[in-house]
C-alpha positions as CSV (number, residue, x, y, z in Angstrom):
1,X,17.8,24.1,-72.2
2,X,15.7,20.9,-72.9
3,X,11.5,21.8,-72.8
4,X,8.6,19.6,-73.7
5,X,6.0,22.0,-75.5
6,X,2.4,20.8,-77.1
7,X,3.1,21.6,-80.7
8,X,-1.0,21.4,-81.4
9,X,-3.9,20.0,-79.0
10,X,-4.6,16.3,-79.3
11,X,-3.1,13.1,-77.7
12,X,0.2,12.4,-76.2
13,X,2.3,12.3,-79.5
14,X,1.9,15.9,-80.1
15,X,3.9,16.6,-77.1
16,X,7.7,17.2,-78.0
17,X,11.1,17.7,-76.8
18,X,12.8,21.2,-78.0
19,X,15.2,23.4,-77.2
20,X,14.9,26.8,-75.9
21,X,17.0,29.9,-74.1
22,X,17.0,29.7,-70.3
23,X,14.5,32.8,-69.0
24,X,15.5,35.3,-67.3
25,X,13.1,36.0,-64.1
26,X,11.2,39.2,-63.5
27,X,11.7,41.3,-60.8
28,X,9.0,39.3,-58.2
29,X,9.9,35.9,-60.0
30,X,12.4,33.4,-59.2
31,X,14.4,31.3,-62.0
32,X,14.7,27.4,-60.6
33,X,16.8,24.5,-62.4
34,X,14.4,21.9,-62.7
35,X,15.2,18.6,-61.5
36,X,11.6,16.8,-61.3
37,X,8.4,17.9,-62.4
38,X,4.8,16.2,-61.3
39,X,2.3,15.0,-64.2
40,X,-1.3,16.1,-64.0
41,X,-4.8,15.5,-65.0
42,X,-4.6,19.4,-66.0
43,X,-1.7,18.8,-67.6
44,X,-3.8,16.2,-70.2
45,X,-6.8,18.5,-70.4
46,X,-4.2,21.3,-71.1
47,X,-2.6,19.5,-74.1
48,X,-6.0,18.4,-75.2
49,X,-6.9,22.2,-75.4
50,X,-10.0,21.3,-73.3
51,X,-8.9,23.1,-69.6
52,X,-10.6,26.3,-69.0
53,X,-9.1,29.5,-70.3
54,X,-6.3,27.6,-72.1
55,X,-6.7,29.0,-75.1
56,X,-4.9,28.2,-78.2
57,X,-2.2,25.9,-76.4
58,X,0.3,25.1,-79.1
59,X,4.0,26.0,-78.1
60,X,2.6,25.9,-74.8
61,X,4.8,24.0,-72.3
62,X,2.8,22.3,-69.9
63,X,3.4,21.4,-66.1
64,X,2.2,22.8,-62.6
65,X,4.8,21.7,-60.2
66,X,8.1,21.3,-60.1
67,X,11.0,20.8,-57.5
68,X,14.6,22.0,-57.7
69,X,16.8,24.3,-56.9
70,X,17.0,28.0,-57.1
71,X,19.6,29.8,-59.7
72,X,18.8,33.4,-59.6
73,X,16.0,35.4,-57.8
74,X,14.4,38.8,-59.3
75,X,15.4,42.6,-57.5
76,X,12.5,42.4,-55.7
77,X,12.6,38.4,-53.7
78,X,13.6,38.4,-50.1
79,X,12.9,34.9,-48.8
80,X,14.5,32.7,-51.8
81,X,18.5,32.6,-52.6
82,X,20.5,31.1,-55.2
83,X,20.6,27.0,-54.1
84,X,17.7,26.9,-51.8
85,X,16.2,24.3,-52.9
86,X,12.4,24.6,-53.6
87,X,8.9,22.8,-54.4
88,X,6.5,25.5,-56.2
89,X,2.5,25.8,-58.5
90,X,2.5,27.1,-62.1
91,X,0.3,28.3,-64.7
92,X,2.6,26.4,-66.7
93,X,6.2,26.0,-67.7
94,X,7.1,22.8,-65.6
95,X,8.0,20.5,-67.9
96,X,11.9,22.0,-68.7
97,X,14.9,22.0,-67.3
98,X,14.7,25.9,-66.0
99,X,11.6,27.3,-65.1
100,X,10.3,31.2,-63.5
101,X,8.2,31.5,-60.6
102,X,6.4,33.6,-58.8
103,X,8.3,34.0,-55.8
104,X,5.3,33.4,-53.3
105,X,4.3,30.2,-54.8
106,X,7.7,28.2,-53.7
107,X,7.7,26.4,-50.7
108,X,11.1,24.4,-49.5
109,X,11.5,21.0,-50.3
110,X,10.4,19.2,-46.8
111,X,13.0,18.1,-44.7
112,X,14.3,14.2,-46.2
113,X,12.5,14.7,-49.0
114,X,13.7,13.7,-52.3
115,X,12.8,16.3,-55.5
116,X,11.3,13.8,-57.2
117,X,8.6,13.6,-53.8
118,X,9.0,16.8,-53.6
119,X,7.6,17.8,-57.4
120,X,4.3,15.7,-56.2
121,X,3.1,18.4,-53.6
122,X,2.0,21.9,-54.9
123,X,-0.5,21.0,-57.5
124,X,-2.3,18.2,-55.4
125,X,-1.7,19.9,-51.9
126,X,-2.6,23.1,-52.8
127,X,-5.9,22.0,-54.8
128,X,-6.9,19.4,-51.8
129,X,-6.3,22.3,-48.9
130,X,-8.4,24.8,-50.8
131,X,-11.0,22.2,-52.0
132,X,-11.1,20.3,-48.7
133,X,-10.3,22.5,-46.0
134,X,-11.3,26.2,-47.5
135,X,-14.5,25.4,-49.6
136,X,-15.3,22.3,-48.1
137,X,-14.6,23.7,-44.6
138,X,-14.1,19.7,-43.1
139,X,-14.0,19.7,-39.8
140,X,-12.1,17.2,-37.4
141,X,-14.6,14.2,-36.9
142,X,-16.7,14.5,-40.2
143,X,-16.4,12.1,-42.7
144,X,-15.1,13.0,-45.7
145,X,-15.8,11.2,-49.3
146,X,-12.9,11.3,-51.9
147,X,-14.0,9.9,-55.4
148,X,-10.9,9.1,-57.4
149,X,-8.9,7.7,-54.1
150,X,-6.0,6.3,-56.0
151,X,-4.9,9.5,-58.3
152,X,-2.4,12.2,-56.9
153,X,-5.3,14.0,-55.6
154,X,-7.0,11.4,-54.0
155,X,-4.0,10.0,-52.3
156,X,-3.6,13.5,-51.0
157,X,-7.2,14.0,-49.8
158,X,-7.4,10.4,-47.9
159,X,-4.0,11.8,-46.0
160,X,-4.1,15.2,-45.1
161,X,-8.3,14.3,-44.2
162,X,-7.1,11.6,-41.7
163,X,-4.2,12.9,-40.1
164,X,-6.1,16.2,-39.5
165,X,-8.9,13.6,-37.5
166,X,-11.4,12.8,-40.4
167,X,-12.8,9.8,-41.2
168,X,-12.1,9.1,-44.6
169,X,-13.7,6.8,-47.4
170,X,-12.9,6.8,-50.8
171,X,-13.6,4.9,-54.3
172,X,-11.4,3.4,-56.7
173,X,-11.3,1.0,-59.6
174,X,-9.4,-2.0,-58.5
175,X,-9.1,-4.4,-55.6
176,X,-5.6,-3.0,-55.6
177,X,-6.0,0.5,-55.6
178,X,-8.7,0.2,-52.7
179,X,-5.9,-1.7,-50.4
180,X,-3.5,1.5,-51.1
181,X,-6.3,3.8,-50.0
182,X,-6.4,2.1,-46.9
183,X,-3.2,1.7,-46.2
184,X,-2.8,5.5,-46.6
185,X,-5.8,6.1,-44.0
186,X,-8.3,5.3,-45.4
187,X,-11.2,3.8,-43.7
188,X,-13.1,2.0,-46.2
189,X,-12.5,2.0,-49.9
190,X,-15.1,0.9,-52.2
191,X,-14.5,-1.0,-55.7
192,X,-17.0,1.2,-58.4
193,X,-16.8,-1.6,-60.6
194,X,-18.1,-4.1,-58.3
195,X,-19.7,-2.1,-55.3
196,X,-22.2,0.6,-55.3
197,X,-21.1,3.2,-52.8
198,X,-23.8,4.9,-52.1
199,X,-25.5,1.7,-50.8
200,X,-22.5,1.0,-48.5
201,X,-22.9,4.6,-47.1
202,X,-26.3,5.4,-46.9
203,X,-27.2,4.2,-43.2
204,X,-24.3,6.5,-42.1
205,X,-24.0,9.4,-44.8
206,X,-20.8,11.7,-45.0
207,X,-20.3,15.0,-44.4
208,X,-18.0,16.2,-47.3
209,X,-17.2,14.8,-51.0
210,X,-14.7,15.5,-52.9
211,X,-15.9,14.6,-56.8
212,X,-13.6,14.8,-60.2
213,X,-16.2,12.4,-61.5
214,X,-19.2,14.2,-61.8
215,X,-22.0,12.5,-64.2
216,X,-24.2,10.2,-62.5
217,X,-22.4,10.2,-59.5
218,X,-23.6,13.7,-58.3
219,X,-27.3,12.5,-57.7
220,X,-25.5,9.8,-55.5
221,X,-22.9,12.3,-53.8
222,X,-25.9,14.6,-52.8
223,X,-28.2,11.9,-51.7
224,X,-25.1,10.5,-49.1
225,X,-24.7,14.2,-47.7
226,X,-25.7,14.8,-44.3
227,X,-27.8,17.8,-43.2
228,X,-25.3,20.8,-44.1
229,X,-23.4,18.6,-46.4
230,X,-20.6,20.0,-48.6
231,X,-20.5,18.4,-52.7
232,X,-17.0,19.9,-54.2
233,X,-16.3,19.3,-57.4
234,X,-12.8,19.7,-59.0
235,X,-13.5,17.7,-61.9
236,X,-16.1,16.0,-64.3
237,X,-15.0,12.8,-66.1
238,X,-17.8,11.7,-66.8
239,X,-20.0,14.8,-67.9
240,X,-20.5,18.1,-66.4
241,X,-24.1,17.9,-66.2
242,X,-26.8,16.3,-63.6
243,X,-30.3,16.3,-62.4
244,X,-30.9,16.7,-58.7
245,X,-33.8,17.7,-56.4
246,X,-33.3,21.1,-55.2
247,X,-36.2,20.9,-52.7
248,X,-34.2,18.5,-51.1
249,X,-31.5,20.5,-51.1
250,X,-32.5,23.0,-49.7
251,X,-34.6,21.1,-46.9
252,X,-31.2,19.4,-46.0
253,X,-29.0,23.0,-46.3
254,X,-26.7,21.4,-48.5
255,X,-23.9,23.3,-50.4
256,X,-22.6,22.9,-54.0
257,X,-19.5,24.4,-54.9
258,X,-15.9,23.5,-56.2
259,X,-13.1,25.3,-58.1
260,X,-10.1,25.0,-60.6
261,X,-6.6,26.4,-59.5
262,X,-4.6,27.5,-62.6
263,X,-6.6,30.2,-63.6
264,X,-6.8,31.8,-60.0
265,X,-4.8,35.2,-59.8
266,X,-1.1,35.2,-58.4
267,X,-2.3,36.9,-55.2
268,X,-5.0,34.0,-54.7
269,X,-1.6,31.6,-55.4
270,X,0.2,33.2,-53.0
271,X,-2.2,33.7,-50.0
272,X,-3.0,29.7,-50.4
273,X,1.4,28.9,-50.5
274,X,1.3,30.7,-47.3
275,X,-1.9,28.6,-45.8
276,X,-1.0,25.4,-47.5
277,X,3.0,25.9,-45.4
278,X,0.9,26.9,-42.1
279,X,-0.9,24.2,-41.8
280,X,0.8,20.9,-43.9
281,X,4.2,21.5,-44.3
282,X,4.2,20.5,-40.4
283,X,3.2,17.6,-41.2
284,X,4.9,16.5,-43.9
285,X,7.9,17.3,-41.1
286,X,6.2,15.0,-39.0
287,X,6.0,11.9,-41.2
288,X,2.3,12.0,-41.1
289,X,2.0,12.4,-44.9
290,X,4.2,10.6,-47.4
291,X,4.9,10.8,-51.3
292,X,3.7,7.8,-53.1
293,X,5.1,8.1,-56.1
294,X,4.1,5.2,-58.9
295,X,6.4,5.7,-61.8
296,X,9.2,8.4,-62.8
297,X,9.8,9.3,-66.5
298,X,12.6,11.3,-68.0
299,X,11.8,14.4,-69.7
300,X,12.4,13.2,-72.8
301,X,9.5,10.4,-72.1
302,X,6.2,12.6,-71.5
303,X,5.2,11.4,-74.1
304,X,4.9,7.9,-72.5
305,X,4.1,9.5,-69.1
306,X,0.7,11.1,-70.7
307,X,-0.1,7.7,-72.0
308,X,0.4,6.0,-68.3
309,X,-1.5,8.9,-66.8
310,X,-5.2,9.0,-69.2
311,X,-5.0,4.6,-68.9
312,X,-5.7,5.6,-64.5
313,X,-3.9,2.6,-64.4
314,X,-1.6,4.5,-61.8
315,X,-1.5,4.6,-58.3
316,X,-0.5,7.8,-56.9
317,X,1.7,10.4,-58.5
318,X,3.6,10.1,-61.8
319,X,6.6,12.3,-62.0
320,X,9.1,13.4,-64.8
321,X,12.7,13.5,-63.7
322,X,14.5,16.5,-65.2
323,X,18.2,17.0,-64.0
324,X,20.5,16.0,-61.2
């Protein structure tokens, strides 16, 4: 089979197109023939050899979600038969044309759903459900805050928030990207480069953020938070580190928290599969969340699809088409 692997961290050029044998599945695993894979922000920091607990990454193939269908299932899978087809979350592996899985993490491809949409859901969905709705706890009716509002995540965040009854606002860098935000749900999406969101905000204040900038945007995240407030960071573009007032914080009960999903144990994986079908995969059935998918690559051209994805030029997912 045809594999992208990151022969040593760096930019996109180190990532390369090989051949390998197809794997064989373990006895809880499943072995799915690939046909689209989603592209990542982890999937960059991975090849960079900057994402937590990576470790030496070279020979490392990346990708955390992939759609397809499955070819063989281990002694021990129940639910999953040879052709079901299935959306599921890696550690890693995506980015081939066969790939093993941990039985619990597949989910089936939603109902009119192409594979290509369906590769864009298990990274984002699971990361906004556990982020959002777990850690965050937003409720129907509080307003939620998604920095980032055009990326995969963001687009996911702005949809799930308002068709579950939350009001969302989000921030962007373009005109362009702030129209898409809205058209998705959101209420109000602010240009960074020519508004200033916390001034827009602060005679009403939010309830929830969700942050993958970090830098000097915390100060202004935790300044918007209402009394009880949730900050929930998944990322830090611009720097980990910030200076707040804690005596504030504490005067206002506010909570600090966030997460990163790769490293999290298969059982954590598989408890949030089961959650994440519960509660969303109704309404992806329902039409009340839809892919937006910005550009598809083939395999052979992550390489150009890395490149795409670190310019944030994007709006949405990008996705890597790897078979039929």
């Amino acid at each position: 089979m045809h594999q992208i692997i990151i022969t040593q961290p760096g930019g996109p050029e180190v990532l390369q197109l090989t051949s390998a044998d197809i794997p064989e599945p373990a006895p809880h695993q499943v072995l799915v023939r690939v046909q689209a894979a989603g592209v990542n922000r982890p999937d960059v920091l991975l090849r960079q050899g900057k994402y937590a607990g990576s470790g030496d990454v070279a020979g490392t193939v990346p990708g955390l979600e992939i759609a397809g269908i499955v070819e063989a299932v281990g002694a021990e899978v129940g639910r999953w038969h040879p052709g079901d087809a299935v959306c599921a979350l890696l550690a890693a592996g995506g980015y081939a044309e066969y790939a093993v899985v941990d039985a619990r993490h597949c989910l089936p491809v939603p109902p009119g759903w192409s594979m290509a949409e369906a590769a864009t859901l298990p990274e984002t969905v699971f990361t906004v459900w556990h982020n959002v709705f777990q850690r965050g706890q937003l409720q129907p009716g509080e307003t939620l805050l998604v920095h980032g509002g055009s990326s995969g995540i963001g687009v996911t965040a702005i949809q799930l928030a308002a068709a579950l009854g939350s009001p969302v606002f989000a921030t962007a860098g373009s005109d362009e990207k702030c129209r898409a935000c809205e058209k998705l749900g959101a209420t109000r999406c602010f240009n960074y480069k020519t508004e200033d969101f916390e001034a827009e905000l602060k005679d009403q204040g939010v309830d929830v953020v969700l942050d993958m900038i970090g830098g000097d945007y915390t100060p202004k995240n935790l300044r918007l938070l209402k009394e009880d407030g949730r900050l929930v960071f998944i990322n830090a573009m611009q720097g980990p580190k910030a200076e707040f007032n804690a005596l504030d914080m504490m005067r206002r009960r506010l909570t600090v928290t966030g997460s990163t999903l790769r490293p999290r144990s298969a059982e954590f994986k598989a408890a949030l599969a089961a959650t994440v079908e519960q509660h969303v995969w109704p309404l992806l059935a329902a039409g009340r969340f839809r892919p937006v998918i910005y550009r598809r690559f083939p395999l052979a051209e992550a390489v150009a699809a890395h490149q795409l994805m670190e310019s944030s030029a994007h709006i949405g997912k990008i996705v890597l088409e790897v078979g039929e």
